[in-house]
Residue, then its C-alpha position, 0 to 999 in steps of 0.5 A: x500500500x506504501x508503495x502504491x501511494x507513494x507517487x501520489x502523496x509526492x506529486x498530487x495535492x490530496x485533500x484528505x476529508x473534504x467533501x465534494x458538493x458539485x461538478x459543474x462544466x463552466x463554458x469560456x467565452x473567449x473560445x478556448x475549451x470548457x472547464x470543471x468548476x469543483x465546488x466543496x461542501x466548506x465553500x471553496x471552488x476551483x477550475x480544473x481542466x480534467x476531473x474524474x468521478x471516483x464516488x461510487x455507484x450508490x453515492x452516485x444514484x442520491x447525488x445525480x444533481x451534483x454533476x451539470x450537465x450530466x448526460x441522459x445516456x450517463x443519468x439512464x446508466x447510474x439508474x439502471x445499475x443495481x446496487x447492493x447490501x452485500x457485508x462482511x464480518x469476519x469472526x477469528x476463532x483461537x482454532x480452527x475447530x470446524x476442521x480439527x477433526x481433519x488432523x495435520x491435513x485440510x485438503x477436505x476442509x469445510x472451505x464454504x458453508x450456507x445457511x439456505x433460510x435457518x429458523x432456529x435463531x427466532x430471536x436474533x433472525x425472526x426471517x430466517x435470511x440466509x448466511x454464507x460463510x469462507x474459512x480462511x483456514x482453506x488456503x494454502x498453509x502459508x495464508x492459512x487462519x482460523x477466521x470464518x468470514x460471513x456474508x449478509x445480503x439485503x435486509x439482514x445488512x440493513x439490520x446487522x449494521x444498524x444494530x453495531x453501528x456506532x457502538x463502543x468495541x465491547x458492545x459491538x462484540x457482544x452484539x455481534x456475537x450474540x447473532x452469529x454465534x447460532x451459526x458458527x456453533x453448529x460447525x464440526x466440533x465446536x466447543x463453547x469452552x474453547x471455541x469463543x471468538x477472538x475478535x470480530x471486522x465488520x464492513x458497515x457499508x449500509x450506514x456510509x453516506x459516502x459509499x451511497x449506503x451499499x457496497x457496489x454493483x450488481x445486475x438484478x433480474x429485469x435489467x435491460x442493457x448493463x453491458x451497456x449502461x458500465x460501457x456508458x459510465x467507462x467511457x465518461x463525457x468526454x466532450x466535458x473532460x468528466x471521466x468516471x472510475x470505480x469498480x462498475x466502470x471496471x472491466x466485466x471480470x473485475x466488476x464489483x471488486x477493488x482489483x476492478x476499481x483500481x484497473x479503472x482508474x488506470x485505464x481513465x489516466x492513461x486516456x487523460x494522457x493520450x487525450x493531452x498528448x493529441x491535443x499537443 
């Protein structure tokens, strides 16, 4: 990560906590190409030749006035695209004991699991949603620990996140818990004694206005032209000089990943070079 940063942090004017307002393309009199007027929530406003929208999908879909003009087939796109409640919590555990049963080989451990519509928590999951979780205890044995990641999708995020959102870290811990530990505890060996969690991560995407209150894209059933709606946002309003990048507008086998996100911003500088490199 140092290394990534390290050329940015040298050249660029980053401006750590600051929240855009709006994009708005100014027309010159005199002739001469439009401009990017950047306005800030604290007031400033600057001009800019080039700007490129990194905010995500969802940020995007409650904030499409904050870019003017901003294109119909641009407006189409950011509506059509879904955007999901996909979360994650990891849970360490002091062993991985749903695979001890295995010995010194893991070659059939239990690498996946999924709870389809699990009734047997009424308290802390009255609708049964559904759970998947990863063992990271699956890997090749140079990575190998004894964490179970957990997936949470839609309205179980919704509440999960709302429920630890804000809390102090014991409170969170507890709350967290209390919820999967219906889960965790019906894997292969566990043992209450023994078995009790380490720690607990958990994503909060669903209450950061900033990520658009979700993760990042999917196509649901009954879209129309996806395809065509992330080619839309890759290619930008070029005729403005407003570039978009983020993991929908990634290639398709990097949709909704950071590889994905961090491609796309690639792809979008290399087009702002060869755009100033034609343009002499």
């Amino acid at each position: 990560m140092a290394k990534v940063a390290a050329k940015p942090l040298e050249s660029a004017n980053l401006r750590l906590g600051t929240i855009m307002a709006s994009l708005k393309v100014v027309k010159a009199t005199n002739g001469s190409r439009s401009q990017v007027e950047l306005r800030t929530t604290d007031g400033a406003q600057e001009l800019f030749d080039t700007a490129v929208v990194t905010t995500p999908l969802g940020w995007l879909k409650h904030h499409k006035d904050a870019i003017q003009p901003l294109s119909d087939r641009i407006s189409r796109a950011i509506d059509s695209l879904s955007f999901g409640n996909l979360e994650k919590v990891l849970i360490e555990f002091p062993s991985a004991f749903w695979d001890s049963h295995l010995g010194e080989s893991a070659d059939e451990t239990a690498s996946f699991v999924h709870w389809l519509s699990p009734k047997y928590a009424s308290e802390s999951n009255p609708h049964a949603w559904r759970l998947e979780c990863v063992s990271f205890n699956a890997f090749p044995p140079l990575y190998r620990r004894s964490i179970l990641l957990f997936y949470t999708f839609g309205d179980c995020s919704r509440h999960l996140t709302s429920l630890i959102h804000g809390k102090e870290t014991l409170h969170r811990f507890e709350l967290l818990r209390e919820f999967f530990q219906p889960y965790y505890s019906r894997l292969p060996s566990y043992d209450p004694t023994t078995c009790a969690p380490l720690r607990f991560l958990a994503t909060e995407w669903s209450q950061d206005e900033f990520s658009g209150f979700g993760s990042y894209c999917n196509f649901q059933v009954g879209v129309k032209d996806a395809a065509g709606d992330v080619k839309a946002l890759r290619h930008g309003m070029l005729q403005h000089s407003i570039y978009f990048a983020g993991e929908h507008t990634a290639p398709f086998d990097g949709l909704g990943t950071v590889a994905g996100a961090y491609t796309s911003g690639e792809k979008v500088a290399y087009r702002i070079l060869e755009s100033l490199s034609s343009s002499g």
